[in-house]
C-alpha positions as CSV (number, residue, x, y, z in Angstrom):
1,X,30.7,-10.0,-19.0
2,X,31.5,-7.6,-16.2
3,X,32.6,-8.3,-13.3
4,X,29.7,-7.5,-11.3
5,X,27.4,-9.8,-13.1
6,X,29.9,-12.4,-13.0
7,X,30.7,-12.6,-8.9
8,X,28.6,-11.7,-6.1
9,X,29.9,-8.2,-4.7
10,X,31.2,-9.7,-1.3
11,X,34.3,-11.6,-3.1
12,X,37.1,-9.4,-3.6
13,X,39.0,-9.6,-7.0
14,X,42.2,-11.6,-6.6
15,X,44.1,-9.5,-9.9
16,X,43.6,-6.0,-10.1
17,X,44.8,-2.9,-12.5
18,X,47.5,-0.7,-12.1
19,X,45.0,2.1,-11.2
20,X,43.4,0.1,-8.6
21,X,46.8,-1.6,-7.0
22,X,47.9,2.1,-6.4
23,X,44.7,3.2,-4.6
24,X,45.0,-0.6,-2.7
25,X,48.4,0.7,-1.0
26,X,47.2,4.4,-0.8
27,X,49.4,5.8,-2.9
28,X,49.2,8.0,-6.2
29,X,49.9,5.8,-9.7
30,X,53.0,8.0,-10.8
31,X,54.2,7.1,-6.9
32,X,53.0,3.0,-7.4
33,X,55.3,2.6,-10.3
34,X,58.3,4.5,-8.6
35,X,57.8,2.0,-5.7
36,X,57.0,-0.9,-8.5
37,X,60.9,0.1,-10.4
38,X,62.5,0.0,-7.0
39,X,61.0,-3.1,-5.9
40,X,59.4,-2.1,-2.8
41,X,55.8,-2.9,-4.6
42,X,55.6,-6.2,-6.5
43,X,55.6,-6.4,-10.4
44,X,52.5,-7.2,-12.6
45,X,51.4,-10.3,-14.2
46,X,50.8,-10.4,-17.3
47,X,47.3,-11.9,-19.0
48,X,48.7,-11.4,-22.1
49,X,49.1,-7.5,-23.4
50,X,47.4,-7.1,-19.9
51,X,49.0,-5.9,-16.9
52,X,47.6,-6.8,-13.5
53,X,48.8,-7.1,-10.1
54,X,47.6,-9.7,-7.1
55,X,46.1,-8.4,-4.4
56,X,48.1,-11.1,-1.7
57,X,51.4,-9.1,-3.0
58,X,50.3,-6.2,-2.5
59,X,49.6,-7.1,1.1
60,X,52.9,-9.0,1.4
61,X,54.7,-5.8,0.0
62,X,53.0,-3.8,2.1
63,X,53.5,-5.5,5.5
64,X,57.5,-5.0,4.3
65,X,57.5,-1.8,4.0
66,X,59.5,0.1,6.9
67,X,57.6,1.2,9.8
68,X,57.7,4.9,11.2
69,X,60.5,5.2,14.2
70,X,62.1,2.1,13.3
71,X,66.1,2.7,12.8
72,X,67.4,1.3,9.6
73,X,70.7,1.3,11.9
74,X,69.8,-1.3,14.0
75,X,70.1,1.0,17.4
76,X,69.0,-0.5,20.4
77,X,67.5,2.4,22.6
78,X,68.0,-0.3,25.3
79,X,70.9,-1.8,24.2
80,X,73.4,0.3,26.4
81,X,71.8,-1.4,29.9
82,X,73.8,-4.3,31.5
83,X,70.8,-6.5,32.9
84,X,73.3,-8.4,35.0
């Protein structure tokens, strides 16, 4: 049975393919399982030859990854001023 004769259309899948994980987080598939080996994206589950990845992982991977004009460093632009 399919999945759109098994669940009404407004609840979102919980497990989803690789092909649909990368387009999730934006990204091409080839770039999804560079990000997957280097652990930036989660790993799949397995149902059993089956490989599928949860979408609340993908959200939590996500929200981790670094946010543009943030400095790895740890440089405070401000850090220099004495506020004393």
């Amino acid at each position: 049975m399919g999945r759109q004769v098994a669940l009404p259309p407004t609840l979102a899948p919980r497990l989803i393919s690789r092909e649909a994980a990368a387009a999730y987080v934006c990204l091409s598939p080839n770039k999804f399982d560079e990000l997957v080996k280097d652990g930036r994206m989660p790993r799949p589950r397995r149902i059993d030859a089956r490989k599928v990845w949860c979408v609340r992982e993908l959200d939590g991977a996500a929200d981790n990854l670094p946010i543009d004009g943030d400095d790895a460093t740890g440089d405070d632009t401000w850090g220099d001023i004495d506020a004393a």
